[in-house]
ChimeraX commands (.cxc) that place a marker at each C-alpha (Angstrom):
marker #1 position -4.14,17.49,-8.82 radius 0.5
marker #1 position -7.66,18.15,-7.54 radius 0.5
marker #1 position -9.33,16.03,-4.70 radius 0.5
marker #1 position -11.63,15.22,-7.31 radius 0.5
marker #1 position -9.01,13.55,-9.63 radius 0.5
marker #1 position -7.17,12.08,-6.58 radius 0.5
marker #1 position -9.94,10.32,-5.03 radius 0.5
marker #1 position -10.59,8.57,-8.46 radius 0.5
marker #1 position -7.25,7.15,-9.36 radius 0.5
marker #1 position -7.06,6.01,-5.60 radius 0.5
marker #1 position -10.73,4.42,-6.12 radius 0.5
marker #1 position -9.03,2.88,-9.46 radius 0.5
marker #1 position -6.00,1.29,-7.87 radius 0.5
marker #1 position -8.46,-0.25,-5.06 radius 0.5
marker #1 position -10.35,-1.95,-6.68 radius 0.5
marker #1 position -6.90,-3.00,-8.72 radius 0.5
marker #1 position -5.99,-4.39,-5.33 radius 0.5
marker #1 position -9.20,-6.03,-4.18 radius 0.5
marker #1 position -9.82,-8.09,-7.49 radius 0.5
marker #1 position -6.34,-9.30,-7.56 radius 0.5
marker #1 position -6.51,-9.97,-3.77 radius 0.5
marker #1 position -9.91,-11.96,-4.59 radius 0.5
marker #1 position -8.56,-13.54,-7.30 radius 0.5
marker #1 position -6.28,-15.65,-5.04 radius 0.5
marker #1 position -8.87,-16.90,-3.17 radius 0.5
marker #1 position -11.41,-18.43,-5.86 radius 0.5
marker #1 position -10.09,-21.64,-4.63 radius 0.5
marker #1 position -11.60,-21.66,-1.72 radius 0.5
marker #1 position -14.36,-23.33,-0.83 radius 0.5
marker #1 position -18.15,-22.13,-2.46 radius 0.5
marker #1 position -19.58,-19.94,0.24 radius 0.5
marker #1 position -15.81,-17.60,0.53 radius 0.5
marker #1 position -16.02,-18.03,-3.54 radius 0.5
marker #1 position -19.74,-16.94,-4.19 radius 0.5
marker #1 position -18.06,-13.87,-1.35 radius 0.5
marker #1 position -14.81,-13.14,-3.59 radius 0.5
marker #1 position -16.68,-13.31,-6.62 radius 0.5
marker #1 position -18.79,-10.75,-5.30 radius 0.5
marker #1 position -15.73,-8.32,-4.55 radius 0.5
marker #1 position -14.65,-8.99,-7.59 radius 0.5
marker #1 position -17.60,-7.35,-9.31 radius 0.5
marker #1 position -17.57,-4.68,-6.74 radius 0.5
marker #1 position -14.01,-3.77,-7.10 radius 0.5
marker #1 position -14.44,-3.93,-11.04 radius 0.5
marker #1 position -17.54,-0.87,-10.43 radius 0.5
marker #1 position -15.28,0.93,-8.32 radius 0.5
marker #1 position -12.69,0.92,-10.92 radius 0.5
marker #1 position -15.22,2.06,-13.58 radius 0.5
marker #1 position -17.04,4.70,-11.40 radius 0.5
marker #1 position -20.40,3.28,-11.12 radius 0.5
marker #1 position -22.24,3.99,-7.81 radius 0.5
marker #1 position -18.96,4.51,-6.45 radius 0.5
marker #1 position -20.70,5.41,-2.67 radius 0.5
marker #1 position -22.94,2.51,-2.48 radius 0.5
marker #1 position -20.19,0.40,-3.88 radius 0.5
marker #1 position -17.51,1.41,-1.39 radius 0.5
marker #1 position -20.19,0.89,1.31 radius 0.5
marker #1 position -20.48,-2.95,0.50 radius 0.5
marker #1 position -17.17,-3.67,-0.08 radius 0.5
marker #1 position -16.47,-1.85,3.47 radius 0.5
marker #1 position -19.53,-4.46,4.76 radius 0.5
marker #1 position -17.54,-7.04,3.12 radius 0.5
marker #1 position -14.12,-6.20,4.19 radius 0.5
marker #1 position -15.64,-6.18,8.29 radius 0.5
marker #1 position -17.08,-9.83,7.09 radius 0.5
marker #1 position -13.65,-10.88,5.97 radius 0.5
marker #1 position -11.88,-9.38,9.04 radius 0.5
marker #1 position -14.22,-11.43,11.43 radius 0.5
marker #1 position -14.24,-14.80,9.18 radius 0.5
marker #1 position -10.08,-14.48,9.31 radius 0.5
marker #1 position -9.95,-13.14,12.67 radius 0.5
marker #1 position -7.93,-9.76,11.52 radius 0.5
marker #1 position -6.18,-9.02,8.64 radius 0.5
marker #1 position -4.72,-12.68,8.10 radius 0.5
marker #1 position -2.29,-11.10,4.94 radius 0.5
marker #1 position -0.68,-8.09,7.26 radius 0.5
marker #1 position 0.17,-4.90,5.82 radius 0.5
marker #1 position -1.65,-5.41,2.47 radius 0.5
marker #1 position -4.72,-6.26,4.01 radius 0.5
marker #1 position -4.25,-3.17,6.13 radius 0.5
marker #1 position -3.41,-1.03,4.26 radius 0.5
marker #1 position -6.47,-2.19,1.88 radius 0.5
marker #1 position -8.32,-1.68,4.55 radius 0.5
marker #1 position -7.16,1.84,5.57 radius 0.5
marker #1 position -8.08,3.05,1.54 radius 0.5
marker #1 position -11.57,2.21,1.47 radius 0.5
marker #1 position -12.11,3.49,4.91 radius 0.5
marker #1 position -11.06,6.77,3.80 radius 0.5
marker #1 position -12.53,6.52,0.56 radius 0.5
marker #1 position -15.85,5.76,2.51 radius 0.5
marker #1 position -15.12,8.62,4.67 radius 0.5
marker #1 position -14.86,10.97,1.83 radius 0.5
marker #1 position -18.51,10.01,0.37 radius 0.5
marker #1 position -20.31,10.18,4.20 radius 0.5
marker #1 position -18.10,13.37,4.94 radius 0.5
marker #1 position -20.89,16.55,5.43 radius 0.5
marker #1 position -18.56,18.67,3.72 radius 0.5
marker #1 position -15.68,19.68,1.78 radius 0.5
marker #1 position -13.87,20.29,4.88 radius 0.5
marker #1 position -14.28,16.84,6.00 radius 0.5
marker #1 position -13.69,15.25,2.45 radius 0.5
marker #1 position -10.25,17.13,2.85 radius 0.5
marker #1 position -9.72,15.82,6.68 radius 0.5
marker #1 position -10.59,12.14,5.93 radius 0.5
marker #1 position -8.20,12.41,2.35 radius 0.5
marker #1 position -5.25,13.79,4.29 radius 0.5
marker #1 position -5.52,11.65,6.79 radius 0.5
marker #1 position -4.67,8.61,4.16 radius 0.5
marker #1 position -1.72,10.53,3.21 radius 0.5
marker #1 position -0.17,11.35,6.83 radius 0.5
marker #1 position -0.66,7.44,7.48 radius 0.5
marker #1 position 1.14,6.47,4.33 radius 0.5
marker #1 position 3.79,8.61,4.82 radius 0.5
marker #1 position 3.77,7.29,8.44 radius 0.5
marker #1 position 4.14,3.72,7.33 radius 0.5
marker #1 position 7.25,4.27,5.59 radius 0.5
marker #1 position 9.24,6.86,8.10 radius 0.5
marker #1 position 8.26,4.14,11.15 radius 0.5
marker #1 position 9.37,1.05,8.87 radius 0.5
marker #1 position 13.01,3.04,8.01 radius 0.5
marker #1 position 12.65,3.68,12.14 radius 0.5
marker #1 position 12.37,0.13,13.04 radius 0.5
marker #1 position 15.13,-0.54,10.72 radius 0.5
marker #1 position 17.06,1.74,11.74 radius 0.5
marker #1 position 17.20,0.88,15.76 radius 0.5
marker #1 position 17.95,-2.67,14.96 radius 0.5
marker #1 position 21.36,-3.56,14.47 radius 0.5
marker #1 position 20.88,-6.40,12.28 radius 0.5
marker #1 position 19.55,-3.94,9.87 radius 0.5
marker #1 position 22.54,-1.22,10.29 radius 0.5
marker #1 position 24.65,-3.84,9.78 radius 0.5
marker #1 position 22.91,-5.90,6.68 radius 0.5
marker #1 position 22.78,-8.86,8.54 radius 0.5
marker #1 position 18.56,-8.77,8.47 radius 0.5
marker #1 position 18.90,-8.80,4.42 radius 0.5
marker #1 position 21.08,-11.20,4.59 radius 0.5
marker #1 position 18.98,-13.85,6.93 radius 0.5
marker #1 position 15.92,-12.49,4.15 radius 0.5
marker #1 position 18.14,-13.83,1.12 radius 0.5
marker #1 position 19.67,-17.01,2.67 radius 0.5
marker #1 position 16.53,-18.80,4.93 radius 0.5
marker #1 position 13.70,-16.74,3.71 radius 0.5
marker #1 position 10.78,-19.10,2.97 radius 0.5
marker #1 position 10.09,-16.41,0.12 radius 0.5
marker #1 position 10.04,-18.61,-3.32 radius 0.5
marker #1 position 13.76,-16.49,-4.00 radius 0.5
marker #1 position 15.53,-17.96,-6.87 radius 0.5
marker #1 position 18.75,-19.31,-6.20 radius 0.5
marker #1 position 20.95,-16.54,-8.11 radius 0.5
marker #1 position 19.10,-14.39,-5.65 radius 0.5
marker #1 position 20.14,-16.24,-2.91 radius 0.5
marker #1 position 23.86,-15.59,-3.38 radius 0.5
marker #1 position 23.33,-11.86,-2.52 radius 0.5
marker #1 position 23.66,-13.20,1.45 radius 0.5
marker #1 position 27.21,-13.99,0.47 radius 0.5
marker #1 position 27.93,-9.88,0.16 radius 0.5
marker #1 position 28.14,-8.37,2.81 radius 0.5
marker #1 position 28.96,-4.92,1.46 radius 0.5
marker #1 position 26.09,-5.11,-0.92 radius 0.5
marker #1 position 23.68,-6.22,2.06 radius 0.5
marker #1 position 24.86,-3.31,3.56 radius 0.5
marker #1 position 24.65,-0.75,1.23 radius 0.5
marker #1 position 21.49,-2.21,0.16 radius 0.5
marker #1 position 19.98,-2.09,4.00 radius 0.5
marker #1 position 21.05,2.16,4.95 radius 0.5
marker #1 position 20.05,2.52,1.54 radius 0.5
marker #1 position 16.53,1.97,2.54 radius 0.5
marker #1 position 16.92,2.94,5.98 radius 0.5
marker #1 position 17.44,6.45,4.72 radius 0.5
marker #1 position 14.43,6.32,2.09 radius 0.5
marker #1 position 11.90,5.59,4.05 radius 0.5
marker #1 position 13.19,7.87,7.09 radius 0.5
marker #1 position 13.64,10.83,4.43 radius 0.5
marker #1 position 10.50,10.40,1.90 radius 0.5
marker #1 position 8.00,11.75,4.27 radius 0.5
marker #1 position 10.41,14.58,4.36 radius 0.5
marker #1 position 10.01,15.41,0.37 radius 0.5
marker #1 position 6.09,15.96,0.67 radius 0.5
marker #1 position 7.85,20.01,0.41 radius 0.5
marker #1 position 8.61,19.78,-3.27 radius 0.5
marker #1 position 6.43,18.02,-5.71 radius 0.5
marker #1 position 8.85,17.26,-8.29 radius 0.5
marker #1 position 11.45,15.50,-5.24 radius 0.5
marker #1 position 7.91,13.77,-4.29 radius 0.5
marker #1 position 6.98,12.49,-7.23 radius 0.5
marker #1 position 10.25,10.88,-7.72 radius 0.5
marker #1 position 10.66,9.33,-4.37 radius 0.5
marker #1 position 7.26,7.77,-4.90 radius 0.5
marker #1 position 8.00,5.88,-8.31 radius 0.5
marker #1 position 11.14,4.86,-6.44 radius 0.5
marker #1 position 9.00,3.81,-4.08 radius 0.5
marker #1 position 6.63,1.93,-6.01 radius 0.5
marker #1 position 9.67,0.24,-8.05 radius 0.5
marker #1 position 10.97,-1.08,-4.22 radius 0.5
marker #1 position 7.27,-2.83,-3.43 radius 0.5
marker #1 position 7.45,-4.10,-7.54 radius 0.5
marker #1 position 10.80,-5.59,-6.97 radius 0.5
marker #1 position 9.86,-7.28,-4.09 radius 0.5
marker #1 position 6.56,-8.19,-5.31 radius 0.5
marker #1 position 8.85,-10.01,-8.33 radius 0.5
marker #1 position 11.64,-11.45,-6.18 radius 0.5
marker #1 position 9.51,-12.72,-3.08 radius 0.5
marker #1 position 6.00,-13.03,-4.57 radius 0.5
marker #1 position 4.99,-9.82,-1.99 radius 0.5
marker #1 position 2.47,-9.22,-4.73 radius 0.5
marker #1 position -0.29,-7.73,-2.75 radius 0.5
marker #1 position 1.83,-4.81,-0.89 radius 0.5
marker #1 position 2.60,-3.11,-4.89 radius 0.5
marker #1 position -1.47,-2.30,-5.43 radius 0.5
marker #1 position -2.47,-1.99,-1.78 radius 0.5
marker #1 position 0.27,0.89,-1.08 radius 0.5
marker #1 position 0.21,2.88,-4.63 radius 0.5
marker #1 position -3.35,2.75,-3.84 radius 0.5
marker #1 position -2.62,5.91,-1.57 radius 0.5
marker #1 position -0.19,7.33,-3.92 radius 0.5
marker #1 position -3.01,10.18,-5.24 radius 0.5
marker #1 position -3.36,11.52,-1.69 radius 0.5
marker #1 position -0.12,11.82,-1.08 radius 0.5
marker #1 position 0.25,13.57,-4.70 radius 0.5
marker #1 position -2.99,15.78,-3.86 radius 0.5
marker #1 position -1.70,16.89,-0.21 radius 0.5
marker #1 position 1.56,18.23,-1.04 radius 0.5
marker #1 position -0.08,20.54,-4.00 radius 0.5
marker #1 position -3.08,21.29,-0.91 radius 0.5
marker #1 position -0.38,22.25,1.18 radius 0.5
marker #1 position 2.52,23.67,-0.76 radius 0.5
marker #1 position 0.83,25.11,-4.18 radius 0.5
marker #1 position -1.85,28.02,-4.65 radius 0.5
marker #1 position -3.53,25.64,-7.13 radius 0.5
marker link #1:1,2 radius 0.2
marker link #1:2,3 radius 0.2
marker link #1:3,4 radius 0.2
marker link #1:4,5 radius 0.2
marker link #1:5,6 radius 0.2
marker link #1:6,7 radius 0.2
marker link #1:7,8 radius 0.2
marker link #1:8,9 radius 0.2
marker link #1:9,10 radius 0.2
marker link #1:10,11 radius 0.2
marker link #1:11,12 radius 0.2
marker link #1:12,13 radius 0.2
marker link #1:13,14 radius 0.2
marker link #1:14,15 radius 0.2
marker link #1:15,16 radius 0.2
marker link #1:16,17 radius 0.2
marker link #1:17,18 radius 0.2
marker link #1:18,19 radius 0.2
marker link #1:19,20 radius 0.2
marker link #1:20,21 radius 0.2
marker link #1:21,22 radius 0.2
marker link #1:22,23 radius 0.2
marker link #1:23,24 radius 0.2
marker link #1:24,25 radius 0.2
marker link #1:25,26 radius 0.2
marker link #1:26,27 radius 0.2
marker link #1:27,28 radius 0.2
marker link #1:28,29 radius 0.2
marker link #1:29,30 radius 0.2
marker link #1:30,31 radius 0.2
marker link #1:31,32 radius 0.2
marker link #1:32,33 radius 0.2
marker link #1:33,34 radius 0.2
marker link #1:34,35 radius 0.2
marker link #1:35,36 radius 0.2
marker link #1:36,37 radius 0.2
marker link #1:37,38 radius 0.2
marker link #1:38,39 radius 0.2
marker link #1:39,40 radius 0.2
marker link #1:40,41 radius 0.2
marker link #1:41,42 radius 0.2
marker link #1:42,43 radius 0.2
marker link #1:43,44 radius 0.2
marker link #1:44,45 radius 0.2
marker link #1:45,46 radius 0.2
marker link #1:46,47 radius 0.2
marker link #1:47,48 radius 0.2
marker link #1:48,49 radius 0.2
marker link #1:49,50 radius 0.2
marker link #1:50,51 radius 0.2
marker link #1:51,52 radius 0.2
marker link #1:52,53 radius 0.2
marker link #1:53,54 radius 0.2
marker link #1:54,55 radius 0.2
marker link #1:55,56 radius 0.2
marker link #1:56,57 radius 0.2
marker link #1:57,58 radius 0.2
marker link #1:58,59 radius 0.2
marker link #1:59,60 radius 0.2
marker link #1:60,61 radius 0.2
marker link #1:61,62 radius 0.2
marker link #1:62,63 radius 0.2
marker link #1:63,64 radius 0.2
marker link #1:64,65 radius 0.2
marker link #1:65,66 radius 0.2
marker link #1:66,67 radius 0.2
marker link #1:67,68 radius 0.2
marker link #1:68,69 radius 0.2
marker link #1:69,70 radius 0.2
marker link #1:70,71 radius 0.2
marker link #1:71,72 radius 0.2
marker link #1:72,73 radius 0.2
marker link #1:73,74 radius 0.2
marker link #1:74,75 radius 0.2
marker link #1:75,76 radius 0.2
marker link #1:76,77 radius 0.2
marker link #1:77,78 radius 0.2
marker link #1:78,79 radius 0.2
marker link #1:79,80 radius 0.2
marker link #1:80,81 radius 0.2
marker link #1:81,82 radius 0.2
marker link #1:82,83 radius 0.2
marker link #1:83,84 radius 0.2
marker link #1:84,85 radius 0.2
marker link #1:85,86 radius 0.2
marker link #1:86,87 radius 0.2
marker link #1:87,88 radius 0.2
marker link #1:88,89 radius 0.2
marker link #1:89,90 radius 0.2
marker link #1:90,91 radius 0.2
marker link #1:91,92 radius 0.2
marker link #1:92,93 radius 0.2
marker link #1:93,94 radius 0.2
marker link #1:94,95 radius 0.2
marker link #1:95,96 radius 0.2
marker link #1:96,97 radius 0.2
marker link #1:97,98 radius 0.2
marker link #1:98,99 radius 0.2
marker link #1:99,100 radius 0.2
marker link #1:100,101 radius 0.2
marker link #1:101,102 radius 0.2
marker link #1:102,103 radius 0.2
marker link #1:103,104 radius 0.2
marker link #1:104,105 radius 0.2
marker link #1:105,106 radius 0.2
marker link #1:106,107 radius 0.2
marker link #1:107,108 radius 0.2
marker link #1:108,109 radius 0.2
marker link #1:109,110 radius 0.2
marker link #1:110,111 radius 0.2
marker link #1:111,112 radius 0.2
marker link #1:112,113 radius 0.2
marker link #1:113,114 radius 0.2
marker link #1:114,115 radius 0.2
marker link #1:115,116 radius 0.2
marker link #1:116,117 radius 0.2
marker link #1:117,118 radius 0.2
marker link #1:118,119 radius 0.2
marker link #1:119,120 radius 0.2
marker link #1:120,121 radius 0.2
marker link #1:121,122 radius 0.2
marker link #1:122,123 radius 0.2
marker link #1:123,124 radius 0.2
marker link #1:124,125 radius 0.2
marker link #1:125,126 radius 0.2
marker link #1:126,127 radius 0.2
marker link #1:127,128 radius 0.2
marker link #1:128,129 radius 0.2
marker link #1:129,130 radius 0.2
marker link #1:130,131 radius 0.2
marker link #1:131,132 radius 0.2
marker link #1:132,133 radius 0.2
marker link #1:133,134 radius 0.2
marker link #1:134,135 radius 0.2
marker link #1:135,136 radius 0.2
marker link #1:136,137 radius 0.2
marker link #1:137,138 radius 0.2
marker link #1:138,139 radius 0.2
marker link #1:139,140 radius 0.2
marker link #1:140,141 radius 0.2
marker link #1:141,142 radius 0.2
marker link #1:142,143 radius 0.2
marker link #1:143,144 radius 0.2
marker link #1:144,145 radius 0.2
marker link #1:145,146 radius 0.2
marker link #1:146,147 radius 0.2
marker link #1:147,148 radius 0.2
marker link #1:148,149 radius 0.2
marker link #1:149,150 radius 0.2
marker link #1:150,151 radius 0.2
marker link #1:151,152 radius 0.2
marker link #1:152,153 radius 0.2
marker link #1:153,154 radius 0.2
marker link #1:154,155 radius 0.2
marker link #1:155,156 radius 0.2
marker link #1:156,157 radius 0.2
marker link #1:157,158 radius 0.2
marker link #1:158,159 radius 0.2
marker link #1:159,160 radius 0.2
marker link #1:160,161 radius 0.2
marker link #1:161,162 radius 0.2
marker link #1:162,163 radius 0.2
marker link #1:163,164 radius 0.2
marker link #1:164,165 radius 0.2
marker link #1:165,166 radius 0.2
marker link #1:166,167 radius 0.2
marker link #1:167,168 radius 0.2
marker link #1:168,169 radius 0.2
marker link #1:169,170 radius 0.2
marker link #1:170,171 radius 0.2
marker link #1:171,172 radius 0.2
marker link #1:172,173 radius 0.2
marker link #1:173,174 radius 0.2
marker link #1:174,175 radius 0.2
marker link #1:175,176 radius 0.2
marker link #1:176,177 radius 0.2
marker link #1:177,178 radius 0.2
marker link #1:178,179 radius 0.2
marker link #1:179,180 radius 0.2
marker link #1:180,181 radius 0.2
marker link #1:181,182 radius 0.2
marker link #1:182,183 radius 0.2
marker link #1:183,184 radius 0.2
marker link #1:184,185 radius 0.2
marker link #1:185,186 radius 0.2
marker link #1:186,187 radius 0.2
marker link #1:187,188 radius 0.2
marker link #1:188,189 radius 0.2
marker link #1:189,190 radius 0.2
marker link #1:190,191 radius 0.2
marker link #1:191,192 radius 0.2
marker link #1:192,193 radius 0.2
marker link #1:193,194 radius 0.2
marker link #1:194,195 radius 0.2
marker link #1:195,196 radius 0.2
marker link #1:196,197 radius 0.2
marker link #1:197,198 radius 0.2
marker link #1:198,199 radius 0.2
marker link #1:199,200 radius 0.2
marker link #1:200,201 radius 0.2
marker link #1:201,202 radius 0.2
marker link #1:202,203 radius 0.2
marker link #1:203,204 radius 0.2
marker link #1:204,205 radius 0.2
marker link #1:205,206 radius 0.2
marker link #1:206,207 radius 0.2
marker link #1:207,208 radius 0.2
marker link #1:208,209 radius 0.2
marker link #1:209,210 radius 0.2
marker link #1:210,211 radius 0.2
marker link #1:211,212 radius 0.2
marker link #1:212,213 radius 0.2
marker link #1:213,214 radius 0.2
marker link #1:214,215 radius 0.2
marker link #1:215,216 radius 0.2
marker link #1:216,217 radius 0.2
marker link #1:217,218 radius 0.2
marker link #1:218,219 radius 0.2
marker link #1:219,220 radius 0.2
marker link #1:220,221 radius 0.2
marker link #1:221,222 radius 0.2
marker link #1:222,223 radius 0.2
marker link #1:223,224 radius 0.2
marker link #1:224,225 radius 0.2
marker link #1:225,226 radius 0.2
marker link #1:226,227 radius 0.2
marker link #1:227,228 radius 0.2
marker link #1:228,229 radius 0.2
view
């Protein structure tokens, strides 16, 4: 995959992730509407490819806006990790070179990979988590909208425990796989099936777009740093 090709599909799932995160706020009052309509038709230009560098640059201008109007990233990792995309992606387009287009790309990739390998670490020093008893306060009080079926997972204890070392040990070991493209590749649709099941079962809708959104760099640094091509 070239940087070329990487950078678009990440500018296509951005803008993915900023209209549907916009979406959810056209009921809002007018002022934050006329503002998330405005997104909206930004994020639809990034997806196409029109003006992509003056585009990125007002929807960075926009996302500082929304950072002060919220006071910080009011949605947590999404919004985060929304934010950390288009930085990069504006960092690519102001970058004076090649050299820096690569820097400011990788950079996207070494903090995805980050976010997973400290989220299995977290996990993995808490004993509620080694022990399932973290999934199982998730399934049984979560304020989630988790359908009752659902809920009866909490009453499993073997099941909440397989189910918490089995993620432990994914997101601990997928930086790990950046070494082989094939074992990459794999771990990352696994990955992307983990944020679509919980965007499905707890309604974590905005982490599926906002994280795949860095897939391509992940994808582009392993062939940079592993492959000839």
């Amino acid at each position: 995959m070239t940087l070329e090709l990487a950078i678009r599909l990440t500018e296509i799932l951005l803008g993915i992730s900023l209209v549907q995160q916009s979406i959810e706020h056209l009921q809002l009052h007018k002022l934050l509407r006329v503002l998330y309509l405005f997104r909206i038709i930004l994020a639809l230009l990034l997806i196409i490819g029109l003006q992509v560098y003056w585009v990125s640059i007002f929807l960075l201008l926009l996302a500082v806006f929304i950072l002060h109007r919220f006071q910080g990233p009011y949605n947590g990792g999404a919004d985060r990790m929304s934010l950390l995309v288009l930085c990069c992606v504006c960092l690519y387009y102001f970058a004076p070179s090649k050299y820096w287009q690569e820097i400011a790309f990788a950079y996207l990739a070494i903090q995805l990979l980050l976010s997973y390998f400290i989220s299995g670490w977290v996990k993995l020093i808490n004993s509620d988590w080694r022990n399932g008893r973290a999934l199982r306060d998730v399934f049984q009080f979560s304020a989630y909208p988790v359908s009752e079926s659902i809920r009866t997972w909490s009453e499993s204890p073997r099941l909440l425990f397989l189910m918490s070392w089995s993620i432990i040990l994914f997101e601990l070991l997928l930086p790990m796989l950046i070494m082989s493209e094939i074992t990459l590749a794999i771990a990352l649709v696994i990955a992307a099936c983990f944020h679509f099941v919980n965007a499905c079962i707890f309604g974590l809708n905005r982490f599926f777009w906002a994280w795949i959104a860095a897939y391509p760099s992940v994808l582009w640094l392993q062939l940079r740093l592993f492959t000839n091509s």
